[in-house]
Structure formats: structure tokens, C-alpha cells
C-alpha positions as CSV (number, residue, x, y, z in Angstrom):
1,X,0.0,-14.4,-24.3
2,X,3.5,-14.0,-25.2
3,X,4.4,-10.8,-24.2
4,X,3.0,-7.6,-21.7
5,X,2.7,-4.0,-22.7
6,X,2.6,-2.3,-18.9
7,X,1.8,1.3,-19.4
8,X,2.6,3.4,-16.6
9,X,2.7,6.8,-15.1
10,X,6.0,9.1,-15.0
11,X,7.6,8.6,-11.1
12,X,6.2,5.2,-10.5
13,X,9.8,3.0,-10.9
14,X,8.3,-0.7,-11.4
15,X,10.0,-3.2,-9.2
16,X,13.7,-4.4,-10.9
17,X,12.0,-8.1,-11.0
18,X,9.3,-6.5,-14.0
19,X,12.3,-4.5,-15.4
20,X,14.5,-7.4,-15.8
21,X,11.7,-9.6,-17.6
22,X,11.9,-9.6,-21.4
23,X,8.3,-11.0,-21.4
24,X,7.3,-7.4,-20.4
25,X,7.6,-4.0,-22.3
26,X,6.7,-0.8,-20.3
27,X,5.8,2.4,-22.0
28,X,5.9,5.8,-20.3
29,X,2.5,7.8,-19.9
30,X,2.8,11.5,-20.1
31,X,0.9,13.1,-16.8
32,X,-0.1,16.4,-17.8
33,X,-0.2,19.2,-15.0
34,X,-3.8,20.9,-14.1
35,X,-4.2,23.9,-15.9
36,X,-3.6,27.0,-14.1
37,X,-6.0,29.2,-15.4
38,X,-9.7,29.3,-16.0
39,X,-12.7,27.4,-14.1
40,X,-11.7,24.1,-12.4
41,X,-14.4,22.2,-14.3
42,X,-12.6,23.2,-17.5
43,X,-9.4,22.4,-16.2
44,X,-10.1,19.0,-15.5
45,X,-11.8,18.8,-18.6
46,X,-8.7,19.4,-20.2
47,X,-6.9,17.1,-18.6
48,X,-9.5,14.1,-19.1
49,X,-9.5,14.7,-22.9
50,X,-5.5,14.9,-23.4
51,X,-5.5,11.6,-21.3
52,X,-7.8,10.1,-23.6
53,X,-5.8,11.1,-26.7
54,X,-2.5,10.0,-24.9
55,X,-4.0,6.8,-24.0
56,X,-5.3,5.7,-27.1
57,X,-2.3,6.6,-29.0
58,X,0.0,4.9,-26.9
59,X,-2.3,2.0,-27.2
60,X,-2.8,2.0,-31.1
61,X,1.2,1.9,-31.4
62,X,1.5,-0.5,-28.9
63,X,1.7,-4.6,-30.3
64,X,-2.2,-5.7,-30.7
65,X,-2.8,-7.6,-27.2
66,X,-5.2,-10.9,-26.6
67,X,-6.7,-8.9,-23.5
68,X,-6.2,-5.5,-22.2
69,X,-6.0,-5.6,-18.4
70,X,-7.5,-2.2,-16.6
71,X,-7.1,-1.3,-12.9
72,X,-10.2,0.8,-12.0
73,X,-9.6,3.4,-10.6
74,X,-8.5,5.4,-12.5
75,X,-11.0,4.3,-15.2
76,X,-11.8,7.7,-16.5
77,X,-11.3,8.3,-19.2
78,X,-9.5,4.3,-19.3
79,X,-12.5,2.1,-20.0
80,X,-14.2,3.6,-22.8
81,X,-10.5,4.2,-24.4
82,X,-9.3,0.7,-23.7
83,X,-12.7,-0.9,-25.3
84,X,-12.5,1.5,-28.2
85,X,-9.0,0.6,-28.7
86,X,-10.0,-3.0,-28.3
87,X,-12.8,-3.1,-30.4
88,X,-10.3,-1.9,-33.3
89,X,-7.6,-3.9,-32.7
90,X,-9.6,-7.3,-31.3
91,X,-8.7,-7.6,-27.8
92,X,-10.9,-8.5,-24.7
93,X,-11.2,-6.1,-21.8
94,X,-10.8,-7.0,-18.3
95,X,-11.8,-4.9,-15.6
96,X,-10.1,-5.3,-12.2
97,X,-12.3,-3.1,-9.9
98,X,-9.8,-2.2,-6.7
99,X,-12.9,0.4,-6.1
100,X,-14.8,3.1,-7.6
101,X,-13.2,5.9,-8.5
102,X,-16.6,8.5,-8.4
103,X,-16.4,7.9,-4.3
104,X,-12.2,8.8,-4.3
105,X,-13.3,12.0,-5.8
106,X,-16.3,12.4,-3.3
107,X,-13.6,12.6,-0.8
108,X,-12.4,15.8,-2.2
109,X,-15.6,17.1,-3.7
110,X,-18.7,15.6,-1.9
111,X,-20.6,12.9,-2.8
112,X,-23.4,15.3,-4.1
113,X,-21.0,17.2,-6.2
114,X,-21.8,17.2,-10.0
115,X,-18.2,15.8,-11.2
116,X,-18.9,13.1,-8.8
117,X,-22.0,12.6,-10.1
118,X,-20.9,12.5,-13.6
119,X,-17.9,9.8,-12.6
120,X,-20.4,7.7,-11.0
121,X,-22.5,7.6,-14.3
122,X,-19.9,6.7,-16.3
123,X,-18.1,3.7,-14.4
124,X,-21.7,2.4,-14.1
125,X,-22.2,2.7,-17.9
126,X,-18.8,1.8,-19.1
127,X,-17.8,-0.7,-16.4
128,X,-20.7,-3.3,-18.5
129,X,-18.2,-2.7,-21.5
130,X,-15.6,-5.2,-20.2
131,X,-16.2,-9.1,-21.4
132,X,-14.4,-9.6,-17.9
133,X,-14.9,-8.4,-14.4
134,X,-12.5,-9.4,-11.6
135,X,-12.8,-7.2,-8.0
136,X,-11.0,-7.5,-4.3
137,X,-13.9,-8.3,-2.0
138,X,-17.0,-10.7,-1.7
139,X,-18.5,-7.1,-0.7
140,X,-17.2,-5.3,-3.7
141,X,-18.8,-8.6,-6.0
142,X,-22.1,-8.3,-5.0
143,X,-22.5,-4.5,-4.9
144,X,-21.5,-4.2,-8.5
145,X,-24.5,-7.1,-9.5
146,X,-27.0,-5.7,-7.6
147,X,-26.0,-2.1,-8.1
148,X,-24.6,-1.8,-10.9
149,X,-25.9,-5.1,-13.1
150,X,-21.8,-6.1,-13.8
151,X,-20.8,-9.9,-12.6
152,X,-17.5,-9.7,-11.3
153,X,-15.3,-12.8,-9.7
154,X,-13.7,-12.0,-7.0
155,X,-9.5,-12.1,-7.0
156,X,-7.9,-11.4,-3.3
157,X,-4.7,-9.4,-4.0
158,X,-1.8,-11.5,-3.3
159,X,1.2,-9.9,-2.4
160,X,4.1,-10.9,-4.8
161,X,7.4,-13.4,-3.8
162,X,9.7,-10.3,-3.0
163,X,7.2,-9.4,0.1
164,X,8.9,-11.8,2.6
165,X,10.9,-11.4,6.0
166,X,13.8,-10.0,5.8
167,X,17.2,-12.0,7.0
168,X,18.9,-10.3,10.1
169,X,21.8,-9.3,7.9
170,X,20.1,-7.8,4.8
171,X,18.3,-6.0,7.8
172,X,21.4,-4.5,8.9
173,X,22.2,-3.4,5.6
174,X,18.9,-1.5,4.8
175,X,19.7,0.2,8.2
176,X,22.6,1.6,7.9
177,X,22.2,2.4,3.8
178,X,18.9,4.6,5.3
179,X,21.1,6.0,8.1
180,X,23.3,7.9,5.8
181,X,19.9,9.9,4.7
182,X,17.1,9.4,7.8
183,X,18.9,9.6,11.4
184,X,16.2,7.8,12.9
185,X,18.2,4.8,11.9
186,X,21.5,5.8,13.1
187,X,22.9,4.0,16.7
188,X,22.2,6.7,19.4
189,X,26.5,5.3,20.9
190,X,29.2,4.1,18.9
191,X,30.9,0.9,20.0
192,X,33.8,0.4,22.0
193,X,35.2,-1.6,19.3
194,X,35.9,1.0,16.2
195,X,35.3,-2.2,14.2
196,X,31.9,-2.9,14.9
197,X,29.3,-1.3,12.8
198,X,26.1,-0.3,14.3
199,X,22.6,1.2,13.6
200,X,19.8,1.8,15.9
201,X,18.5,-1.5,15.4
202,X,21.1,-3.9,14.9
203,X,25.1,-4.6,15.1
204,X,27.4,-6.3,13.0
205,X,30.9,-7.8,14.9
206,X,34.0,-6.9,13.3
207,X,35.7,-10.3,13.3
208,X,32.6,-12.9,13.1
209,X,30.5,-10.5,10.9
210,X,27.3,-11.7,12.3
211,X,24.5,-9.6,13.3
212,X,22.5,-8.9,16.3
213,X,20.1,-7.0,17.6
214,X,21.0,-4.5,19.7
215,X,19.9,-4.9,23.6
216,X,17.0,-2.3,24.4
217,X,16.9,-1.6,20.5
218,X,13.3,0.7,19.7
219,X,11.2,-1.2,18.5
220,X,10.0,-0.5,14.7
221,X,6.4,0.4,13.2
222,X,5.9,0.6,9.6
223,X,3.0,2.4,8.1
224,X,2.4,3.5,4.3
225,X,0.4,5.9,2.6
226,X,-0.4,7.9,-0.2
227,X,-1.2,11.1,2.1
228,X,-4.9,11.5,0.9
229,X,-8.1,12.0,2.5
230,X,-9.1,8.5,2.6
231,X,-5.9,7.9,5.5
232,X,-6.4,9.7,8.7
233,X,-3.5,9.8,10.5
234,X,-4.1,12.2,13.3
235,X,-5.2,8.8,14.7
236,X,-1.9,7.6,14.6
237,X,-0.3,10.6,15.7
238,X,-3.1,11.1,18.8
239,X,-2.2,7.2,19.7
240,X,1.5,7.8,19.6
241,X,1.1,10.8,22.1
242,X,-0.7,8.1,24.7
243,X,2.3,5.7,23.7
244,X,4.4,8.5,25.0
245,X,2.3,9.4,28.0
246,X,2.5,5.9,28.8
247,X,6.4,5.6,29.0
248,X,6.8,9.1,31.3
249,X,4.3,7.6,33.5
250,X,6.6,4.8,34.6
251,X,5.2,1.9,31.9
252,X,7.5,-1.0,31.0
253,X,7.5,0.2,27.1
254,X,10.4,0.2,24.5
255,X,11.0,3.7,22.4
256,X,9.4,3.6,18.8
257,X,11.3,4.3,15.4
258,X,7.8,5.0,13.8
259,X,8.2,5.3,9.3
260,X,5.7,6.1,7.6
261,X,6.3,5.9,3.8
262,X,4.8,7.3,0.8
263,X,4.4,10.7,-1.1
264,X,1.0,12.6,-1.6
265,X,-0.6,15.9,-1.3
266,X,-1.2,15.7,2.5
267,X,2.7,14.8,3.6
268,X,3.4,18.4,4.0
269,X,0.8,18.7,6.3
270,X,1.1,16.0,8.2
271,X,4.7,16.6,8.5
272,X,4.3,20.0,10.2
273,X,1.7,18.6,12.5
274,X,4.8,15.5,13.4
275,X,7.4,18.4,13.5
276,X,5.0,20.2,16.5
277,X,4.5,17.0,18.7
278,X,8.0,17.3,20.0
279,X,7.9,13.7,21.1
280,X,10.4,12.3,23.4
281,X,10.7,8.2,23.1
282,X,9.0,8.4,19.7
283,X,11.4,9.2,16.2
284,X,9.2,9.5,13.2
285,X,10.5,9.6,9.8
286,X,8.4,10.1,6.8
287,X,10.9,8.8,3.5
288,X,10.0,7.8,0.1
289,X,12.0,4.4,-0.7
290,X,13.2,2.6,-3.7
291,X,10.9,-0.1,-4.9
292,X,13.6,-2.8,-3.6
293,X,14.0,-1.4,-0.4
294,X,9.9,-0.9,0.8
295,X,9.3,-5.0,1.0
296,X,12.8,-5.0,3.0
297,X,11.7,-2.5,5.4
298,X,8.9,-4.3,5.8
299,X,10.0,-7.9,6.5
300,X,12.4,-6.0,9.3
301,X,9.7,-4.4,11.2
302,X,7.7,-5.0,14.4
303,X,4.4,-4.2,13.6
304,X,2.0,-2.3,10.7
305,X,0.0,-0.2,11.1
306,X,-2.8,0.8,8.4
307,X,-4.9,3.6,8.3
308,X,-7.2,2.9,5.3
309,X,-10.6,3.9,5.0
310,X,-12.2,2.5,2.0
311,X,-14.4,5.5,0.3
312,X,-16.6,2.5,-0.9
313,X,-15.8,0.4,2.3
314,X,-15.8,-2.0,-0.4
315,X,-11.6,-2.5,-1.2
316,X,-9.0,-3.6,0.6
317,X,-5.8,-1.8,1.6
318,X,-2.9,-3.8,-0.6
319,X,-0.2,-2.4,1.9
320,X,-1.9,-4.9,4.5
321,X,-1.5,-7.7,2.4
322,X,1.7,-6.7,1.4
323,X,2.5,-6.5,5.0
324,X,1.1,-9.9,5.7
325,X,3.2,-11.1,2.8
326,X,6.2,-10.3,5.3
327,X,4.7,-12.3,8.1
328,X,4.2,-8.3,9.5
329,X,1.5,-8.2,12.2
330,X,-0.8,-5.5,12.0
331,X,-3.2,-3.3,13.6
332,X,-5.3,-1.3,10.8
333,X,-9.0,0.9,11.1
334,X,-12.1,-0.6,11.0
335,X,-14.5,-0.9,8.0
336,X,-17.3,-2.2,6.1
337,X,-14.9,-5.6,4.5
338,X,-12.0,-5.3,6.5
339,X,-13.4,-8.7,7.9
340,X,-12.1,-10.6,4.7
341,X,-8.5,-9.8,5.2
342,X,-7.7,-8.7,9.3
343,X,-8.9,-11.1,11.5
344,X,-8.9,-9.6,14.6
345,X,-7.1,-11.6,17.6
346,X,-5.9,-14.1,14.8
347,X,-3.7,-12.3,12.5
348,X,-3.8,-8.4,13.6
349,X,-6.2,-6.0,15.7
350,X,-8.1,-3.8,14.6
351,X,-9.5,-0.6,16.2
352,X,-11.9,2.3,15.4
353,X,-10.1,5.3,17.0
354,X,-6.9,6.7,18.7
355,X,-8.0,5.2,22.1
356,X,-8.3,2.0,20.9
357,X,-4.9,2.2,18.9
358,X,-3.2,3.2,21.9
359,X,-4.5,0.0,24.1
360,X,-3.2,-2.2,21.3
361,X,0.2,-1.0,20.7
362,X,0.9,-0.7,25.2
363,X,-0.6,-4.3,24.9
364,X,1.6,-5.1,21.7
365,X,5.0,-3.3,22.8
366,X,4.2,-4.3,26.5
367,X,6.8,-7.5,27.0
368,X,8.6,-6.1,24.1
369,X,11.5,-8.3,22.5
370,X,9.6,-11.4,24.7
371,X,8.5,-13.8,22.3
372,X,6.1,-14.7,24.5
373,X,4.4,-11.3,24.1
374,X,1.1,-10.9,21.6
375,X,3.0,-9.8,19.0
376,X,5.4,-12.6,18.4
377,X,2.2,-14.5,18.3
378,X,0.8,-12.9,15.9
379,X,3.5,-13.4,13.7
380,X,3.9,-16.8,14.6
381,X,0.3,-17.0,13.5
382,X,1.2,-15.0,9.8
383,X,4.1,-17.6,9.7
384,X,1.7,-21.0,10.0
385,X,-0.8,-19.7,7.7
386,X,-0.6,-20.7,4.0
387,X,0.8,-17.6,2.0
388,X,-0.6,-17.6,-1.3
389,X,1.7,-15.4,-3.5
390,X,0.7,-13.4,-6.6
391,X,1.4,-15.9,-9.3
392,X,0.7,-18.6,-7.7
393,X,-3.4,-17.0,-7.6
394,X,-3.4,-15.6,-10.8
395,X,-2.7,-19.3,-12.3
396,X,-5.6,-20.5,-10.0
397,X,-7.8,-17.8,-10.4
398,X,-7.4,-15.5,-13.5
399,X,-6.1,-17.8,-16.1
400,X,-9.0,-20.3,-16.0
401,X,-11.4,-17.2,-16.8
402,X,-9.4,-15.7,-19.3
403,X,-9.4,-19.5,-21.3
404,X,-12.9,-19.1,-21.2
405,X,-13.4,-16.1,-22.6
């Protein structure tokens, strides 16, 4: 293929490295609103047929492609409007099943609920449309053969070159840009040299310019999210408040800068139940970044933490493998496949409630800066293993299948 047509949603800024290639052409999708009025079956209804419409359109004036990729979810109404569009214009349609879209919706709904019922016919129907099938887990593979009679091969996300740690000084930098928005980042005492620039991590000397950490800095956790059901993170918040406890009791534990990123219909929410913790030795900050500075925030941090639970228990949470990317240790929920990505005592820990959480990050944080503590280990661990990157497993992986196909 010589070129790629990457349609995309209105508010999702692709990452400047995509923008800057002339081998790829995006084209804006239009997200039209929920109706206002009338039953919400109808309303989504509405919604699902303009999508389809838009979709196709967009696609019939788009250059005719060899293949046309599709990330499922969200594959309604996508598959049956990407094969149609293939099937006039005589491309091949791969599948990339991340999960199933029917049990996202059961989140909302309930798994009984007839829209959910509905979705769940349909990817089962449509998903056999695709001449290709590529999915995220071992698991995820052999629940679509022996439920749903689709072969898939399975494809590990990769996380792409730009996920990587992040030099001391670039570090410095993203600190004290954030500062001027999110005080969490801002030094809690000026210098005594008016030359020296500081943030609450880090210092920069006025006549050497090098940077340091600063001594007794907080130490920094970095979660994500897309505030939606599937993310519980009164778990985190319930941890934190044991972290706390911890510290007034007389424990040996550094203060946390904790960031959670992302945008969704739960961040209000969660942001009142934050705002009523009044923590002490705990700043939380909830920002949405630019697409260059998310990857530097994470190769800067101390530990991830993920709060992903699969609706399937079939997918993977890409933050963690973006996070692993950055040689990030992390500690992330338990479920079904989480087995093919954490390995628990190797490269992360994982846990199954706030207790549990709370153990790990006073056992983590507990000989904090030490790099003889677990978590330098950890990383040390991320650092030795081999870090396949993005394109380096689609050329393995993907390419060989598309050349048969």
C-alpha cells in the first residue's frame, strides 16, 4: 500500500509523528450529538443510521484502498459499512477485535438489555464478513472460534517508538510547562539562588544548567482513563486514603503527586469525590494532555497504576503497554487475561481490591528514591526485557497475513 486514509473522530488530535507523514491522509468524522427528544431507542437509532451514511460517504470519496483496517469496537454500524464499501470498491476487510462492543454497552444497560442483545447479534453476524481477523489475546482468539465460528490471529499491541523514558531534562521541561496550568507540579520553596528554576520534582542550576532531582521530591503515580464504567477508581482513591493513613501513623513514605489523565463522562464525578478526600501528603490532579506530552509524562513517572476491567475479560488495557513502553512499572486490577501482559512479581503487581493496592504501593514507595527498593527493580526488569515496538510487530505479524490474502 502506498498511502493511508485514517478516518477519525472530531477531538481526537493524532500524534504529530502521523500528522507529519505524507504517506497518511486523515479525514474528519462528524460525531453527531444524541437527540434530545423522543424515546432513547429512537435516539440512538438516529444516531446509528447518520453514522452509517457519514461513514460510507466519507469512504466512497476517499482513494479506493487495498484493505480497509477496522478497530472493533465501535463496529456498529462500521463492519457492515466498511464491507459494503469494500465489496464496491474491491478492498479486503480486516477486523482488529480490541473487544466486543455488545458487553461495553452491557456496562451501561445490562447484559439482558435488548440493545445489547441486538449488538451482540450483529458483531457475531458481521464480524464473519471480514477476509481478516486479528485480536489482542490468546483468550480473546479462541473465544471468537468457539463462540462465535471467526479465526482470528492474535497481534499483542505494541506501544509505538515515542513511548520511551523520558531524559531528566525534557522531564524538567514538561514540569514546569504543566506548572503554569496544574499546581501540583509547582516547587512547594523557591531557591535561594533567583537563578535556579525549580518544579516539585526537579531543579535546573542556573550556571551548569543541569538537572536534578530534588531531595525529598513526591514521588509520581500516573494513571489514565477514559472515566467509564469499566475503570473503578474508588479503588484507587480508597488505597490512597491507607497511603495517607500510613504516613500520619509514623511510616517512612514519600508524599504522592498522583495524575490521572483522560476525559469521559465519569470525571465530574470522580472529581467531586477527590475534591471531598481533603488529603494531606497526597496532590491529585486530573488534566487532559497534548498527544506529545502523555508518553513524556509517562517515561517521568514512578509507578502506573491501571484500573481496567475488561467487560469481556478478554482485552487488554493499551495504557499498560504503553506504560511498559516507558519502562513504567505498574500495578493494575486483576482479570480473566491480564496474565498475558502483567506478570506479577516480574514486571508489575497486580491486586484485586483497595487493600491489596494499598500493601503494594507502602511496599513500592517504602525505601523510596533507594534503587534498591522493588520498584527500581521492577523497572530494571522493564529495562532488560526485549521491547518490541509497533512497527517493528506489524512487519512480523500483520504484513505476512495481509500478502496472503
Amino acid at each position: 500500500m502506498n498511502s493511508v486514509h485514517s478516518l477519525i473522530l472530531p477531538n481526537s488530535k493524532p500524534h504529530d509523528e502521523l500528522l507529519q507523514s505524507d504517506k497518511i491522509q486523515i479525514v474528519g468524522l462528524t460525531d453527531l450529538q444524541r437527540l434530545a427528544v423522543g424515546p432513547h431507542v429512537l435516539q440512538y437509532g438516529v444516531k446509528v443510521v447518520f453514522q452509517a451514511v457519514h461513514l460510507l460517504w466519507k469512504l466512497m470519496c476517499t482513494e479506493p484502498a487495498a484493505y480497509i483496517f477496522l478497530q472493533n469496537p465501535p463496529g456498529l454500524p462500521a463492519i457492515v459499512v466498511c464491507w459494503f464499501a469494500g465489496c464496491l470498491r474491491g478492498s479486503k476487510l480486516v477486523v482488529d477485535w480490541h473487544n466486543y462492543g455488545y458487553s461495553i454497552m452491557g456496562l451501561v444497560h445490562g447484559p439482558s438489555h435488548p440493545l445489547v442483545l441486538l449488538a451482540k447479534w450483529y458483531e457475531k453476524l458481521c464480524g464473519r464478513l471480514s477476509h481478516l481477523n486479528l485480536c489482542v489475546t490468546n483468550a480473546m482468539r479462541d473465544d471468537l472460534a468457539e463462540n462465535w465460528g471467526i479465526k482470528a490471529v492474535t497481534v499483542y499491541d505494541k506501544p509505538a517508538s515515542f513511548f520511551k523514558e523520558t531524559p531528566l531534562d525534557l522531564q524538567h521541561q514538561l514540569f514546569v510547562k504543566l506548572s503554569h496550568t496544574y499546581p501540583v507540579f509547582r516547587a512547594c520553596s523557591e531557591s535561594s539562588d533567583p537563578g535556579t528554576e525549580r518544579s516539585a520534582f526537579t531543579e535546573r542550576d542556573a550556571l551548569s544548567g543541569a538537572v536534578t532531582h530534588l531531595c525529598g521530591r513526591p514521588a509520581l503515580l500516573v494513571s489514565s482513563t477514559s472515566w467509564t464504567e469499566d475503570e473503578d477508581f474508588s479503588i484507587l482513591l480508597a488505597a490512597l486514603e491507607k497511603f495517607e493513613h500510613l504516613i500520619d501513623s509514623g511510616e517512612s513514605l514519600p508524599s504522592l503527586v498522583c495524575v490521572i489523565t483522560g476525559k469521559g463522562p465519569l470525571k465530574d464525578y470522580y472529581s467531586r469525590l477527590i475534591c471531598q478526600k481533603g488529603f494531606r501528603h497526597i496532590q491529585v490532579c486530573t488534566p487532559w494532555l497534548e498527544a506529545e506530552d502523555y508518553p513524556l509524562l509517562l517515561g517521568s513517572a514512578d509507578l502506573g497504576v491501571c484500573l481496567h476491567r475488561s467487560s469481556s475479560g478478554l482485552d487488554l488495557p493499551m495504557k499498560v503497554v504503553d506504560m511498559f513502553g516507558c519502562c513504567l512499572p505498574v500495578c493494575a486490577v486483576k482479570f480473566q487475561c491480564l496474565h498475558e501482559l502483567v506478570k506479577h512479581e516480574e514486571n508489575g503487581l497486580v491486586f484485586e481490591d483497595s487493600e491489596e493496592l494499598a500493601v503494594q504501593l507502602q511496599t513500592l514507595f517504602s525505601k523510596f528514591p533507594d534503587p534498591a527498593g522493588k520498584l527500581y527493580q521492577f523497572r530494571e526488569s522493564l529495562r532488560e526485557s526485549e521491547q518490541l515496538r509497533w512497527d517493528e510487530s506489524w512487519e512480523r505479524t500483520v504484513l505476512p497475513l495481509i500478502s496472503d490474502t
